[in-house]
C-alpha positions as a Python dict, from the first residue, in 0.01 Angstrom:
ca = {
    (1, 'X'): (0, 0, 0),
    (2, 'X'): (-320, -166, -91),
    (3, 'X'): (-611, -139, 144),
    (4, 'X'): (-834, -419, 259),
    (5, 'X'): (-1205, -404, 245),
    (6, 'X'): (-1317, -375, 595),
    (7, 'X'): (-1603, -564, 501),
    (8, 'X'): (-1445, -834, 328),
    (9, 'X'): (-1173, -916, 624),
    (10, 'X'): (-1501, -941, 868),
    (11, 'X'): (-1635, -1185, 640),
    (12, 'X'): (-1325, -1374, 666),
    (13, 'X'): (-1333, -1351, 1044),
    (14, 'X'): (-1664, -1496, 1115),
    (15, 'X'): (-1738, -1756, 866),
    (16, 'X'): (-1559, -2107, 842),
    (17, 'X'): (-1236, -2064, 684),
    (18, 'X'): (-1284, -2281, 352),
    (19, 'X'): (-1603, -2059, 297),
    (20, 'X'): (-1447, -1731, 353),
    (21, 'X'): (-1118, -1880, 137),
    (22, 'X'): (-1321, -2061, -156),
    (23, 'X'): (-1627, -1838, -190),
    (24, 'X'): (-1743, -1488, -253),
    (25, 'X'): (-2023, -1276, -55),
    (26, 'X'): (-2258, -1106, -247),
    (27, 'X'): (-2555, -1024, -19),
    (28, 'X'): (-2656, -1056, 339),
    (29, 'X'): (-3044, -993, 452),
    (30, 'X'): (-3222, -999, 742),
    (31, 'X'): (-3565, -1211, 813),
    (32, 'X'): (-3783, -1222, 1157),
    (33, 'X'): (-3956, -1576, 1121),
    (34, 'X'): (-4220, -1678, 1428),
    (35, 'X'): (-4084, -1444, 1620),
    (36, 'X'): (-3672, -1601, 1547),
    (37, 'X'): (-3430, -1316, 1370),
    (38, 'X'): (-3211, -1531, 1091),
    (39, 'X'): (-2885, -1382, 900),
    (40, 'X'): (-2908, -1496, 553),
    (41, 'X'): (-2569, -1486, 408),
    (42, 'X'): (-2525, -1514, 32),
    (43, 'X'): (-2180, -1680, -86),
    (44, 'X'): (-2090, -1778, -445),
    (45, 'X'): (-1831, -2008, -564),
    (46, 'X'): (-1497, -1809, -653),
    (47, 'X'): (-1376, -1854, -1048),
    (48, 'X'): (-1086, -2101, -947),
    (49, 'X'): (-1021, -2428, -1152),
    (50, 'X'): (-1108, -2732, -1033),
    (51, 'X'): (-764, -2959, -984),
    (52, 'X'): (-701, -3185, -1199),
    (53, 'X'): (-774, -2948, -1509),
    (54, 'X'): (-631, -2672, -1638),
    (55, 'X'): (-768, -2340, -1722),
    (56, 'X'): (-768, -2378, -2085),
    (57, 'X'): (-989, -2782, -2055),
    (58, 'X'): (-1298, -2564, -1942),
    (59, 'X'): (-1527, -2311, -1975),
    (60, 'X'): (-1730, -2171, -1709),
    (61, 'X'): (-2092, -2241, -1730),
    (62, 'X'): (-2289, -2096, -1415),
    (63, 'X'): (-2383, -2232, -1093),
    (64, 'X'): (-2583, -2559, -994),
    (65, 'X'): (-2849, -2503, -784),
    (66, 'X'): (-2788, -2321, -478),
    (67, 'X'): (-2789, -2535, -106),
    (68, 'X'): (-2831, -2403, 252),
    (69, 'X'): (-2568, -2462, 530),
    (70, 'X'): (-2686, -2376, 896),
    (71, 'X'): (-2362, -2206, 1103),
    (72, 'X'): (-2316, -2045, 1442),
    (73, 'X'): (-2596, -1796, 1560),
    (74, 'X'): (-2453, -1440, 1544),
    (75, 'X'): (-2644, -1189, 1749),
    (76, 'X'): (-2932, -1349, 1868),
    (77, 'X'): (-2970, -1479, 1474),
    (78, 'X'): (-2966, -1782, 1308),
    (79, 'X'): (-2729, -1743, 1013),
    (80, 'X'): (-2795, -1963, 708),
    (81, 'X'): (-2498, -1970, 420),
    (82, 'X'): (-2670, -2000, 108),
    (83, 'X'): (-2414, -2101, -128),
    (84, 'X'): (-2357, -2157, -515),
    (85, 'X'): (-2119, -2400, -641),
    (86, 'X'): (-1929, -2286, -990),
    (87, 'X'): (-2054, -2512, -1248),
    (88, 'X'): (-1788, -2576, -1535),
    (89, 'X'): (-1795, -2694, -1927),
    (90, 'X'): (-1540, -2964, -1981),
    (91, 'X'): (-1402, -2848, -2341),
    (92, 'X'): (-1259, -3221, -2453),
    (93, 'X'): (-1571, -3395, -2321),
    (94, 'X'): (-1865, -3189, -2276),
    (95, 'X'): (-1955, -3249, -1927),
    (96, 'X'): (-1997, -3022, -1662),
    (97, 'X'): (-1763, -3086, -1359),
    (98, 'X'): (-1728, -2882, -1075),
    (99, 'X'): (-1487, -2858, -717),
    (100, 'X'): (-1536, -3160, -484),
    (101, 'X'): (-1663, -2967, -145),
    (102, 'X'): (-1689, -3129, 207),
    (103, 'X'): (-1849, -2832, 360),
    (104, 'X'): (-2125, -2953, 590),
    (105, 'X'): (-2149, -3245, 905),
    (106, 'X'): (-2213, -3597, 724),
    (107, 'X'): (-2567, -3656, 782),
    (108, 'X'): (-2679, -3288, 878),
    (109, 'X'): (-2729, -2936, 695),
    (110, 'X'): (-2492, -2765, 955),
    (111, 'X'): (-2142, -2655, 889),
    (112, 'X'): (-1877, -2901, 998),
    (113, 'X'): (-1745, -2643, 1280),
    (114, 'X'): (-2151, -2563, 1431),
    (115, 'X'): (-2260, -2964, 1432),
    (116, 'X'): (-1882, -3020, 1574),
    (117, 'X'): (-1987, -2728, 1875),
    (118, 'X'): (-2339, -2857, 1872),
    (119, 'X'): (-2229, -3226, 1944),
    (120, 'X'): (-1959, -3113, 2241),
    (121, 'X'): (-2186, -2924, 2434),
    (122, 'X'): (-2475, -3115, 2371),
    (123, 'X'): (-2404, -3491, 2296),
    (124, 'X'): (-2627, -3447, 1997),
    (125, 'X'): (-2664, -3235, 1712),
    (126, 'X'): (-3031, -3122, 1678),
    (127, 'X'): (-3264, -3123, 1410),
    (128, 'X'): (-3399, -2747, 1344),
    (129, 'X'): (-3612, -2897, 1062),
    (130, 'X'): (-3636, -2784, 694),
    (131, 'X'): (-3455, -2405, 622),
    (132, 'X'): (-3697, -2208, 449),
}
């Protein structure tokens, strides 16, 4: 019987299911800012093939630049996903293409489920100005 990280099935318990489905965690840290504690949560972009193509039309080539996704406060903390989209070599055309993600509110840097929470209980969802 194979046993399941602890750690991993947490992950997949608190974060928003396409994230915890789509993306790996490599690294979690802790920051006190002006007196606020914030969860930074670390996620790259799991190895799977975009559709449309098959394994052997690209190569992988890295990750784009990472982005910053604000989701529910856990403990007291702000948690901020930073995460890292999978950057691939098309082999027949030599351009890089990469998985079509709709991961955060239109218009906000918050995760669809937080600004969805945000706007219910609030009628708005605020601006906490630029992550650092």
């Amino acid at each position: 019987m194979k046993t399941e990280n602890p750690y991993v099935k947490l992950f997949q318990l608190i974060l928003p299911v396409d994230i915890a489905l789509f993306f790996d965690f490599v690294d979690v840290r802790e920051e006190t800012v002006t007196d606020r504690r914030e969860l930074h949560l670390y996620l790259d972009e799991k190895p799977i093939v975009p559709t449309g193509y098959k394994s052997t039309d690209l190569s992988p080539n890295g990750f784009y630049e990472g982005g910053s996704i604000q989701d529910f406060p856990i403990r007291d903390r702000r948690v901020h996903l930073h995460v890292r989209r999978r950057r691939w070599l098309d082999n027949s055309t030599g351009k890089s293409v990469s998985k079509d993600w709709d991961l955060v509110a239109q218009g906000t840097r918050h995760s669809k489920e937080f600004a969805a929470f945000l706007k219910g209980l609030l009628g708005e969802i605020p601006d906490y100005g630029p992550l650092s």
